[in-house]
MIZA-296550 format. One record per residue: residue in one letter; x, y, z of N, C-alpha, C in turn. Coordinates in pm, 1 decimal, always signed. Example, Ala and Ser with C-alpha at 12.3 -4.5 7.8 and 13.67 -1.06 7.14 Angstrom:
BEGIN
<pt "A", <+1319.0, -569.0, +780.0>, <+1230.0, -450.0, +780.0>, <+1320.0, -330.0, +780.0>>
<pt "S", <+1285.0, -225.0, +708.0>, <+1367.0, -106.0, +714.0>, <+1290.0, +3.0, +787.0>>
END
This chain:
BEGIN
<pt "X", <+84.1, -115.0, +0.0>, <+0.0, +0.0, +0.0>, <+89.3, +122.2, +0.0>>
<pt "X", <+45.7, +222.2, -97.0>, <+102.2, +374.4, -89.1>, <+51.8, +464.9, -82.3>>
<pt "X", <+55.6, +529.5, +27.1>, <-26.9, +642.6, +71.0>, <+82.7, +750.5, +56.1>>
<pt "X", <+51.4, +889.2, +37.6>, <+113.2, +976.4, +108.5>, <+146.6, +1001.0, +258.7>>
<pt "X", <+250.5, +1013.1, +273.7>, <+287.8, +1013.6, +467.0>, <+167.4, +1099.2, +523.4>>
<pt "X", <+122.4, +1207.9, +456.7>, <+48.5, +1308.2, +572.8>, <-91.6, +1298.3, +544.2>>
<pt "X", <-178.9, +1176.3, +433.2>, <-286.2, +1205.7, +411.1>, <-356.1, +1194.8, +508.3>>
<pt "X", <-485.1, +1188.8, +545.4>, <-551.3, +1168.5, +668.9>, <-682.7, +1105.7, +624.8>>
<pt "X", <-713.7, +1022.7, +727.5>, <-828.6, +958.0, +652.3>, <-958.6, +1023.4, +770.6>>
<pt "X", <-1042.4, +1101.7, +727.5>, <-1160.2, +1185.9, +784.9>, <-1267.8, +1079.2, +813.3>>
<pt "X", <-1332.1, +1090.9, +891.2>, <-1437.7, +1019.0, +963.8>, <-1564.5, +1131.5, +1002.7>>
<pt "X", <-1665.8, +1093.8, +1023.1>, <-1722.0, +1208.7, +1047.8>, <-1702.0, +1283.5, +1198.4>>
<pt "X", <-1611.2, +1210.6, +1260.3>, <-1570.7, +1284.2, +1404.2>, <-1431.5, +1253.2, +1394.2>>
<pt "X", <-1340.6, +1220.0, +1365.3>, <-1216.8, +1162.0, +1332.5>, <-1116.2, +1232.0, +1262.1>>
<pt "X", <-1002.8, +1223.5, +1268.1>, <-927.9, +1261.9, +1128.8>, <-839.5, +1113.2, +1181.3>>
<pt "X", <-801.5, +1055.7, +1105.2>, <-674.5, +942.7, +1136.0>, <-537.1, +1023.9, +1040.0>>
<pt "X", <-450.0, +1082.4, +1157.6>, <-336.0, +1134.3, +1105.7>, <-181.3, +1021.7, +1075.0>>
<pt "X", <-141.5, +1021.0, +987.7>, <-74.9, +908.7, +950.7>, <+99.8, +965.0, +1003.7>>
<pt "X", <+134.6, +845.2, +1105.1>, <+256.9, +884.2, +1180.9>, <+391.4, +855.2, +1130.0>>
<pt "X", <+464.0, +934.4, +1116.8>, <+620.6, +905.9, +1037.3>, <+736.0, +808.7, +1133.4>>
<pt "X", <+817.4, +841.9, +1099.1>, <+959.5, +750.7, +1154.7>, <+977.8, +903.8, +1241.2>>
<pt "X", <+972.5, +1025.0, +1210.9>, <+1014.9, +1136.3, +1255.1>, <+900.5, +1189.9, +1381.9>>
<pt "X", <+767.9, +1151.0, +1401.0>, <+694.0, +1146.8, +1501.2>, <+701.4, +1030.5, +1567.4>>
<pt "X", <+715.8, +924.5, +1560.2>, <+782.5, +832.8, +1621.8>, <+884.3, +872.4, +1741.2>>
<pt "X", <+1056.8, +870.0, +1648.1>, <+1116.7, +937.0, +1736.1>, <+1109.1, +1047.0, +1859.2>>
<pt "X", <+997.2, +1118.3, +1796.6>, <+986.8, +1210.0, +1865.5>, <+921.7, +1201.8, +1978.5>>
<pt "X", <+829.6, +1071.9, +1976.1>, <+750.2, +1017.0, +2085.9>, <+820.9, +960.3, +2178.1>>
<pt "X", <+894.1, +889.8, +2130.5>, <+992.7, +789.2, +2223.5>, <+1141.9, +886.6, +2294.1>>
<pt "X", <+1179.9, +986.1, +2269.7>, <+1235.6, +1116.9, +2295.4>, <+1169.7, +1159.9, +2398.2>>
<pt "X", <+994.6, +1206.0, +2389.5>, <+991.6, +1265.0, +2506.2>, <+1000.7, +1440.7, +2488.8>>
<pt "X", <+1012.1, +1424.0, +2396.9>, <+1083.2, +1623.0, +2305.0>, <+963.3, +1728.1, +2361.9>>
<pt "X", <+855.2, +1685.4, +2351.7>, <+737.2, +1748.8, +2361.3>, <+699.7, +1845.6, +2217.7>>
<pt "X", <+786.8, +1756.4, +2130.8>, <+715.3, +1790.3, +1952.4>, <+626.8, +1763.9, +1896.4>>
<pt "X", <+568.8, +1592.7, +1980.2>, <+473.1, +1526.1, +1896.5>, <+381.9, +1619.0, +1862.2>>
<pt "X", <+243.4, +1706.8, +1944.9>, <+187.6, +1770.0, +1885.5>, <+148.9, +1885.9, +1801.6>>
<pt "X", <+308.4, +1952.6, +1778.9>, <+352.6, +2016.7, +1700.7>, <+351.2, +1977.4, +1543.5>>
<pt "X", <+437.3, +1835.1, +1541.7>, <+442.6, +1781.4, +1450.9>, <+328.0, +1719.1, +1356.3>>
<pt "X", <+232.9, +1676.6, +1430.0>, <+146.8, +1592.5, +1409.0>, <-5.9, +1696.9, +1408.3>>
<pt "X", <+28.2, +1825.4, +1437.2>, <-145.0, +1920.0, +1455.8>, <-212.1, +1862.4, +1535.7>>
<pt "X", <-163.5, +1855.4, +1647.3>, <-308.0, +1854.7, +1738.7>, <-223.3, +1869.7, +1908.5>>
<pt "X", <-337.9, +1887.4, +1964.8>, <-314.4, +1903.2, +2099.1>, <-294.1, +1735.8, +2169.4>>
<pt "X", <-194.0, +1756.3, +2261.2>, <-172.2, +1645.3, +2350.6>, <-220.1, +1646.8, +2461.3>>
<pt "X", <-300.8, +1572.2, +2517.9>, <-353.5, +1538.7, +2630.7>, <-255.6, +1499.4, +2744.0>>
<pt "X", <-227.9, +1545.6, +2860.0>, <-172.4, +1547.1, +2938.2>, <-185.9, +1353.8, +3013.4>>
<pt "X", <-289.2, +1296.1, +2965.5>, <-291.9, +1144.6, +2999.7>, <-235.8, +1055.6, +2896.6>>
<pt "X", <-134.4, +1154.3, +2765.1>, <-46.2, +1047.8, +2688.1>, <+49.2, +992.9, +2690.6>>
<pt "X", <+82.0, +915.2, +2688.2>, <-11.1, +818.6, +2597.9>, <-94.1, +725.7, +2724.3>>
<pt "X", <-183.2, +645.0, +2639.4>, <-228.5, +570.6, +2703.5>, <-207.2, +472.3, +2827.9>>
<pt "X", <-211.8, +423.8, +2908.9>, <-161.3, +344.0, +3019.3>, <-121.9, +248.2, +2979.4>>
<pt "X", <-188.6, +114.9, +2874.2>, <-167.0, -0.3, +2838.8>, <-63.6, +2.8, +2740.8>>
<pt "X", <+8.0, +120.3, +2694.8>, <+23.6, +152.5, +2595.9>, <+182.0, +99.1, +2598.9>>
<pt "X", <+246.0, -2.5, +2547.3>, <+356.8, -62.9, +2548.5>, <+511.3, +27.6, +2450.1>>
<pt "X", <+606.3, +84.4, +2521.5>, <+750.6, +175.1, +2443.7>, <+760.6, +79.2, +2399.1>>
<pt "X", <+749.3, -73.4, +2400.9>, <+805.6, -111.2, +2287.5>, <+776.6, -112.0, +2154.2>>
<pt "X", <+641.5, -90.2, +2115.4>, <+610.3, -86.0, +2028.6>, <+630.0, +58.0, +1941.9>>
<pt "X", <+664.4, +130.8, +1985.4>, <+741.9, +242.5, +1932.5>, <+867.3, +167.1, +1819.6>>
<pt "X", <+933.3, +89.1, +1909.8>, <+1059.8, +33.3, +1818.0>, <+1029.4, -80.8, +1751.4>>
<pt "X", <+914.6, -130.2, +1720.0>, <+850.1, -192.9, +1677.9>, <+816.9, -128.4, +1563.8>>
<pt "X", <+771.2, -15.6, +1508.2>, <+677.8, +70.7, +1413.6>, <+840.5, +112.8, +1344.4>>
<pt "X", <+950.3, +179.6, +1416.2>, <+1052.3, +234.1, +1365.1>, <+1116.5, +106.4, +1260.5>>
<pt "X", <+1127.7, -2.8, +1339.2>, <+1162.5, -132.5, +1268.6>, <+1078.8, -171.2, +1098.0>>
<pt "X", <+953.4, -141.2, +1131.3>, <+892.1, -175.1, +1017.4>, <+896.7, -75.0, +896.8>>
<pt "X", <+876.4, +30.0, +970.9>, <+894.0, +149.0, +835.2>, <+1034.6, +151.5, +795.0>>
<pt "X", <+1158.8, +79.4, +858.4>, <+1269.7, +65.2, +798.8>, <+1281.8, -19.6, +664.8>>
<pt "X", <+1218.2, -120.0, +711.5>, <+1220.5, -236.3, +662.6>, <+1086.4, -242.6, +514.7>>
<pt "X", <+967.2, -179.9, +553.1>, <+891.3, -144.7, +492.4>, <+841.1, -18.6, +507.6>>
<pt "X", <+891.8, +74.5, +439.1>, <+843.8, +206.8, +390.8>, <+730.6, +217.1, +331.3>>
<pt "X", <+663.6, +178.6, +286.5>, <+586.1, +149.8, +179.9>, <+412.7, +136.7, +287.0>>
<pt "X", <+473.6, +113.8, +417.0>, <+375.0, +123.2, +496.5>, <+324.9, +251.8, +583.0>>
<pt "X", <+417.9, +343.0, +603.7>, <+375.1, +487.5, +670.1>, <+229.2, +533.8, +583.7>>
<pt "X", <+146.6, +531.3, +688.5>, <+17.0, +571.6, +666.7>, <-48.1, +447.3, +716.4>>
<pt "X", <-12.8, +325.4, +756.8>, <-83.6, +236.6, +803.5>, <-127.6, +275.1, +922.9>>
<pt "X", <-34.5, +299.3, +1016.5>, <-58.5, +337.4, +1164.8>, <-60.0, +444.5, +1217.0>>
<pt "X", <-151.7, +537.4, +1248.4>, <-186.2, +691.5, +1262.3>, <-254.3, +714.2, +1391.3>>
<pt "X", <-198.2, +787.5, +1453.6>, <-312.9, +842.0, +1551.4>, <-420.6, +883.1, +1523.0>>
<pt "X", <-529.2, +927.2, +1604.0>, <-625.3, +940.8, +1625.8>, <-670.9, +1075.6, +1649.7>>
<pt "X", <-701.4, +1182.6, +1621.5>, <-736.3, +1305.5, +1683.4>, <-858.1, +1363.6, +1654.2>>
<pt "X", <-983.5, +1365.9, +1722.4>, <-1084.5, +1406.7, +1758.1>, <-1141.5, +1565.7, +1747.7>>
<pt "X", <-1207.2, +1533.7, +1622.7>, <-1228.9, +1662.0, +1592.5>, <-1324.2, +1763.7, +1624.2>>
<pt "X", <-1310.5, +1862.9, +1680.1>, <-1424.3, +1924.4, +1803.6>, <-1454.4, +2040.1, +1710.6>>
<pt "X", <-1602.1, +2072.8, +1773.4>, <-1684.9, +2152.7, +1648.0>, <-1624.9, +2295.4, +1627.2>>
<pt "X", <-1477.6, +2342.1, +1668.8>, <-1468.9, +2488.6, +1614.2>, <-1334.0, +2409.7, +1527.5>>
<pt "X", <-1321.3, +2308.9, +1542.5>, <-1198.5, +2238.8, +1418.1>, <-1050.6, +2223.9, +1473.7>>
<pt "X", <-1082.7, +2254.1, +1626.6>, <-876.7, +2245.0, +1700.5>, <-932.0, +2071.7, +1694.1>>
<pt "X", <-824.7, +2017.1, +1725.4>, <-839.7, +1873.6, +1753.3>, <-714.5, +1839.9, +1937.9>>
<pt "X", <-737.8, +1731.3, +1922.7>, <-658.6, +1695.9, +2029.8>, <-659.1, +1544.7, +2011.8>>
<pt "X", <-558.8, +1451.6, +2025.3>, <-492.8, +1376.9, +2078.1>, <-635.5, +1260.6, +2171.6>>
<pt "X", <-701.2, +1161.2, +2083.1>, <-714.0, +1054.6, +2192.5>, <-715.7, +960.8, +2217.0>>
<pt "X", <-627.4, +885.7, +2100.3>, <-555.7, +794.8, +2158.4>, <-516.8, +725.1, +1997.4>>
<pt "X", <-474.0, +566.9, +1946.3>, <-420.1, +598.7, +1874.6>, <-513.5, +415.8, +1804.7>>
<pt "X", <-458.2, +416.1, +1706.2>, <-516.2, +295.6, +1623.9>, <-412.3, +244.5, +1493.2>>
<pt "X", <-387.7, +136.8, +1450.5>, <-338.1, +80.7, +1336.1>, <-296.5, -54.6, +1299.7>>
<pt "X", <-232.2, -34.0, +1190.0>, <-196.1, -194.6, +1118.4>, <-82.8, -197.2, +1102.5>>
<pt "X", <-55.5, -320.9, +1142.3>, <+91.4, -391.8, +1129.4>, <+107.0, -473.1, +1030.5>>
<pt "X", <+197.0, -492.2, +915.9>, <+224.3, -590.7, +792.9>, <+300.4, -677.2, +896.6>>
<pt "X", <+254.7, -843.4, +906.3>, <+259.4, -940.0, +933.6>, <+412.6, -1001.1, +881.3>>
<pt "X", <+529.1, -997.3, +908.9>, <+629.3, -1061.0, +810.6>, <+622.2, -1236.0, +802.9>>
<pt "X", <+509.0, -1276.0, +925.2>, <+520.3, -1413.9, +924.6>, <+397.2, -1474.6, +836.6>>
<pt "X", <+324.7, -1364.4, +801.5>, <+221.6, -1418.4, +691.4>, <+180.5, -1323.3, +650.8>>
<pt "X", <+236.0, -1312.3, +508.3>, <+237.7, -1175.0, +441.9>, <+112.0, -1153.0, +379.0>>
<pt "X", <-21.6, -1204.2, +384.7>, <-142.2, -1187.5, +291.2>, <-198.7, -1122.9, +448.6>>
<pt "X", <-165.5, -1100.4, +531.7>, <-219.8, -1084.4, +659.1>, <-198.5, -947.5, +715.2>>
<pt "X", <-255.1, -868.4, +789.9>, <-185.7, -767.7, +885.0>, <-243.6, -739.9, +1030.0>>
<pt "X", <-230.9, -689.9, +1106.7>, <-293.6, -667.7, +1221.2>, <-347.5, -551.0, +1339.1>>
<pt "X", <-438.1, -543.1, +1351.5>, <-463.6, -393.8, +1393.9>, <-490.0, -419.8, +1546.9>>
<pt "X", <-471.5, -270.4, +1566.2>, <-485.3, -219.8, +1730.6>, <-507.5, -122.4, +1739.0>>
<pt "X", <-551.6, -87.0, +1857.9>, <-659.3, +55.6, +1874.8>, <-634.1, +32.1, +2037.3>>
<pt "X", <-658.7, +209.6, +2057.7>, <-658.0, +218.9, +2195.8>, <-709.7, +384.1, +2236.2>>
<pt "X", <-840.1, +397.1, +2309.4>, <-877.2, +523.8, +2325.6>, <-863.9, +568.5, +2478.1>>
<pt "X", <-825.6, +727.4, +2474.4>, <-782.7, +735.9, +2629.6>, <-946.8, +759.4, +2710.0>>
<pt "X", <-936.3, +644.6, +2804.6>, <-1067.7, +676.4, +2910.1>, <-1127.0, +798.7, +2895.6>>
<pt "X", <-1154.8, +932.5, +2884.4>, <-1265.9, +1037.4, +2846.9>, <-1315.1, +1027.9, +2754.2>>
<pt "X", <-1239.1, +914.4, +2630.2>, <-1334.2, +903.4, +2514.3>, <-1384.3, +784.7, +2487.6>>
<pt "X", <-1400.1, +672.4, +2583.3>, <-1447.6, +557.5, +2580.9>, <-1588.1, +568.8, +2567.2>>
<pt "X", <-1610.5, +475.9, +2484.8>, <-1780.8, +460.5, +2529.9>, <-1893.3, +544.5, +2441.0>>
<pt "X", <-1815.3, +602.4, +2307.3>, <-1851.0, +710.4, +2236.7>, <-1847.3, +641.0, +2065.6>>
<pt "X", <-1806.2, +519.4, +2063.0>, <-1814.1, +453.1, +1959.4>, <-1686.8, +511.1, +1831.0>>
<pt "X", <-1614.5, +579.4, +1902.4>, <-1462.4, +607.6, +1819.8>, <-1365.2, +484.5, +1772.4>>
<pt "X", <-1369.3, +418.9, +1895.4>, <-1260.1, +302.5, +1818.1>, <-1339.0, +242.6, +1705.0>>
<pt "X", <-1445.9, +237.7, +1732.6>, <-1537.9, +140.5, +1653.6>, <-1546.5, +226.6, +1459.4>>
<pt "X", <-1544.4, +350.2, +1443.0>, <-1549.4, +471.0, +1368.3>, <-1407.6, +441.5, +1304.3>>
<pt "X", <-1285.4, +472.3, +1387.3>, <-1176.1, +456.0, +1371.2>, <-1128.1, +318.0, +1284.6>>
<pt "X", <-1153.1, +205.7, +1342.3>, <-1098.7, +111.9, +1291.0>, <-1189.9, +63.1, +1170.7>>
<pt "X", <-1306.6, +68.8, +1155.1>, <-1384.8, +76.9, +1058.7>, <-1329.7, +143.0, +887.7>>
<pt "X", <-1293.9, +233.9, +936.5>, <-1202.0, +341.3, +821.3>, <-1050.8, +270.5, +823.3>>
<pt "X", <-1002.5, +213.1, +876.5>, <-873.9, +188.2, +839.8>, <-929.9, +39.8, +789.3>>
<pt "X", <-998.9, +11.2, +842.3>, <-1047.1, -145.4, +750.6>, <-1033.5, -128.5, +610.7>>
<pt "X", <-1156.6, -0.9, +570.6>, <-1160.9, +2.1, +417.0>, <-1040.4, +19.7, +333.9>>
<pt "X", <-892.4, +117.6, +390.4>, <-870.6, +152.6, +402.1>, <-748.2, -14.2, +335.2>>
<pt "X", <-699.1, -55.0, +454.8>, <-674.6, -217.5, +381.6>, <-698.6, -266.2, +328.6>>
<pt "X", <-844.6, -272.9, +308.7>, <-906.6, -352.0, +162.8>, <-876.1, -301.6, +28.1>>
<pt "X", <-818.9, -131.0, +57.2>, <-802.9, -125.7, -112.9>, <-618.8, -183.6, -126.0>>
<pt "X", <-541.0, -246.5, -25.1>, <-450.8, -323.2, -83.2>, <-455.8, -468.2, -84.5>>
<pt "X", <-419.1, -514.0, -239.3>, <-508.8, -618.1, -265.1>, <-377.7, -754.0, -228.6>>
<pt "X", <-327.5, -732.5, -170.0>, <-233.8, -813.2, -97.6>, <-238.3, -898.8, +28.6>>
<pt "X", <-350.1, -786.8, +101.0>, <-411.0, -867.5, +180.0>, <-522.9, -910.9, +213.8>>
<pt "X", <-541.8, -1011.4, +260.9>, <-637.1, -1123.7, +263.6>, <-754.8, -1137.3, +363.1>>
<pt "X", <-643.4, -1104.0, +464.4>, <-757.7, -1087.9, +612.8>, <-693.9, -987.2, +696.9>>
<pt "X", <-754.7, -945.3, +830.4>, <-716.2, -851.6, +875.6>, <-733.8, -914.0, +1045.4>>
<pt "X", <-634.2, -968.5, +1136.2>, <-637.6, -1004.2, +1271.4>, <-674.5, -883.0, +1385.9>>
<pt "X", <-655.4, -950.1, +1474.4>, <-694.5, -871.3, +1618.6>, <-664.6, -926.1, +1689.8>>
<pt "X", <-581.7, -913.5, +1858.2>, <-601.9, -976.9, +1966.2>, <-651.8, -899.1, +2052.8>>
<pt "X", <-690.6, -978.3, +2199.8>, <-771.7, -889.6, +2312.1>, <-741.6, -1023.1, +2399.3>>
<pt "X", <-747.1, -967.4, +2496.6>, <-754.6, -1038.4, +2633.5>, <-913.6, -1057.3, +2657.2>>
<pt "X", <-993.6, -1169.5, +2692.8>, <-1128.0, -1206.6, +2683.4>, <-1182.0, -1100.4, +2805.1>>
<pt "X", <-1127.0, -1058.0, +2901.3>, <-1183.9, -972.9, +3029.0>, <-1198.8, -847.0, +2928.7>>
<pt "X", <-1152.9, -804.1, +2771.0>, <-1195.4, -678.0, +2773.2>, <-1265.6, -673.2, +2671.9>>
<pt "X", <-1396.5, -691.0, +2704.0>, <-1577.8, -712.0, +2669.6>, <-1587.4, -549.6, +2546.7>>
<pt "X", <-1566.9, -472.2, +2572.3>, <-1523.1, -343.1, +2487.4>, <-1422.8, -353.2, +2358.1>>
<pt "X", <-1308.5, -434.5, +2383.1>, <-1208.9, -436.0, +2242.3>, <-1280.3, -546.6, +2188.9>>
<pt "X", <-1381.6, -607.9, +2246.1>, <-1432.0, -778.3, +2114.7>, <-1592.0, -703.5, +2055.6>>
<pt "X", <-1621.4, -642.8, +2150.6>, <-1739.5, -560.3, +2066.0>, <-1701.8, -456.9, +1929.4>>
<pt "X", <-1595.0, -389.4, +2003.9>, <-1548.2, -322.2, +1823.8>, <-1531.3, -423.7, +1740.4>>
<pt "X", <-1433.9, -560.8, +1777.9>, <-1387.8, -631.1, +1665.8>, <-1521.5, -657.8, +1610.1>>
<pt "X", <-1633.7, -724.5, +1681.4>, <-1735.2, -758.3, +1666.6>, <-1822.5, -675.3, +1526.9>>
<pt "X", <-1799.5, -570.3, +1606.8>, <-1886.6, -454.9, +1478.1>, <-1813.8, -434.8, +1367.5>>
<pt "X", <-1718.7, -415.8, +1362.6>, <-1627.3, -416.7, +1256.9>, <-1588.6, -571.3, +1159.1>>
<pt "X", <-1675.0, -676.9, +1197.5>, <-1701.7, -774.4, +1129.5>, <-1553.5, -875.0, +1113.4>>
<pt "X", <-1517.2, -873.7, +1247.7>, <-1398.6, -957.8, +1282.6>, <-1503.2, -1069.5, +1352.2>>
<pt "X", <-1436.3, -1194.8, +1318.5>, <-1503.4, -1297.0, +1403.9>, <-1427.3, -1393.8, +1481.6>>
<pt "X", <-1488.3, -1442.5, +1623.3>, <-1370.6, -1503.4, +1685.5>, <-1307.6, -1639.4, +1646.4>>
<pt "X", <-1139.7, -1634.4, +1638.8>, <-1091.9, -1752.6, +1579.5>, <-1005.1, -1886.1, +1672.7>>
<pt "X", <-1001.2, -1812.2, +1776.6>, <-918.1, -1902.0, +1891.4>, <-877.2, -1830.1, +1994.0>>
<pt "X", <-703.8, -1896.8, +2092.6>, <-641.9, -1819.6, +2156.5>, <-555.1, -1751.3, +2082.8>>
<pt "X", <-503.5, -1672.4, +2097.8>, <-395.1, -1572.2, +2052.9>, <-287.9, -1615.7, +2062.0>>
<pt "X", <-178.1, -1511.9, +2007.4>, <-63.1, -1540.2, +1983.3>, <+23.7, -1522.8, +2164.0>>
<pt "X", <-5.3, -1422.3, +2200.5>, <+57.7, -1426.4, +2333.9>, <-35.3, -1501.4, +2474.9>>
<pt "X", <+43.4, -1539.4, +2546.5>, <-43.6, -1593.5, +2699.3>, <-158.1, -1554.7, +2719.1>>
<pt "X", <-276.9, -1608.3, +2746.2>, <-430.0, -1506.8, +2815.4>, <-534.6, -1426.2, +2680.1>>
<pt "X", <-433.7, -1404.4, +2544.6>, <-507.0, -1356.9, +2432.2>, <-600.6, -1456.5, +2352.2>>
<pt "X", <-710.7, -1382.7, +2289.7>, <-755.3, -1433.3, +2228.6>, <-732.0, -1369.7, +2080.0>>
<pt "X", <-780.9, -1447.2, +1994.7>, <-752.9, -1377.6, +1810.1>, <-871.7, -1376.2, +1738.1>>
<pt "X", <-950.8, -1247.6, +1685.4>, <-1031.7, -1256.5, +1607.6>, <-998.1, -1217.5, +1432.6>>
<pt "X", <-1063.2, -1271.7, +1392.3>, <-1026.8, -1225.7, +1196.7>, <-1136.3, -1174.8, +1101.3>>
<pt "X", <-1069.3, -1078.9, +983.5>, <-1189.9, -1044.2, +923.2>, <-1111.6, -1104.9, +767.2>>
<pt "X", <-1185.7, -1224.8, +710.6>, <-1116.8, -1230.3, +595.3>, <-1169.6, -1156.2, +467.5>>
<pt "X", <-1112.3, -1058.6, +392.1>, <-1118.3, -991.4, +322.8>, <-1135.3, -1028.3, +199.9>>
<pt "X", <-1079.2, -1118.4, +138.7>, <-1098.3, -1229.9, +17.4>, <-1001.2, -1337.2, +5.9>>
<pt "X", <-1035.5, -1431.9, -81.9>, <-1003.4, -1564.1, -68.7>, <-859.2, -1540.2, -43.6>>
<pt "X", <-789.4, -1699.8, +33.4>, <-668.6, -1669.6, +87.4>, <-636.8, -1614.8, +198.5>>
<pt "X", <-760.0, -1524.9, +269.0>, <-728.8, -1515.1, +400.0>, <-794.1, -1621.9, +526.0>>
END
């Protein structure tokens, strides 16, 4: 898939801003650039709690390796009716290197915006969003079964459950996209 680095994919409450190797860094730094860089305001509860540094070097790794993917994984910023935005939390896809017709998404909204049907908005649009690369097949998910909220998005978003997951305690849901996944 080739996107432009800065396109944004609009939602009707949404913008999904697409994150570089250079907002990255800048996250994992600590600089206090990200929302400079990126247009929008940062919420003083960022990032998220569950929210794992490693996967920072995780995202830097892939856009090394695959460039071709910046615009997969974008934050999230919430667009409020005079048009500032802010920061709430973040969503995307990972190209799979262990099964390349495959990729995998994650989402995560900070507690004041739970419960408002954003992740569900959010990941919805990056779905379509995958489907126009015709490479891949299906689209995964994991969740820990205690969180009744991340299997309802998968749910709505027309992921269905497929087993345990890849790590301890996870479970894995899938949306296959066309044959081969």
């Amino acid at each position: 898939m080739s996107l432009p680095q800065h396109e944004e994919i609009l939602t009707p409450r949404l913008a999904l801003i697409a994150i570089t190797p250079e907002t990255l860094r800048s996250e994992q730094a600590g600089d206090n650039q990200l929302g400079e860089l990126i247009g929008c305001k940062i919420p003083s509860n960022w990032p998220p709690v569950d929210w794992e540094p490693h996967v920072l070097a995780t995202l830097l790794e892939q856009y090394e390796h695959y460039p071709e993917q910046i615009g997969w994984h974008r934050y999230t910023a919430f667009l409020n009716p005079d048009g500032s935005r802010t920061l709430i939390g973040s969503l995307g896809a990972l190209y799979r290197e262990n099964s390349p017709a495959e990729c995998e998404i994650g989402y995560s909204i900070l507690p004041p915006f739970e419960g408002r049907g954003l992740a569900t908005e959010g990941t919805r649009a990056l779905i379509e969003l995958i489907r126009r690369d015709r490479r891949i097949a299906s689209v995964i998910a994991h969740t820990f079964p205690r969180l009744q909220a991340s299997i309802r998005i998968m749910e709505k978003c027309g992921l269905q459950f497929e087993g345990p997951g890849e790590e301890a305690g996870t479970i894995r849901y899938r949306l296959r996209l066309r044959d081969g996944g």
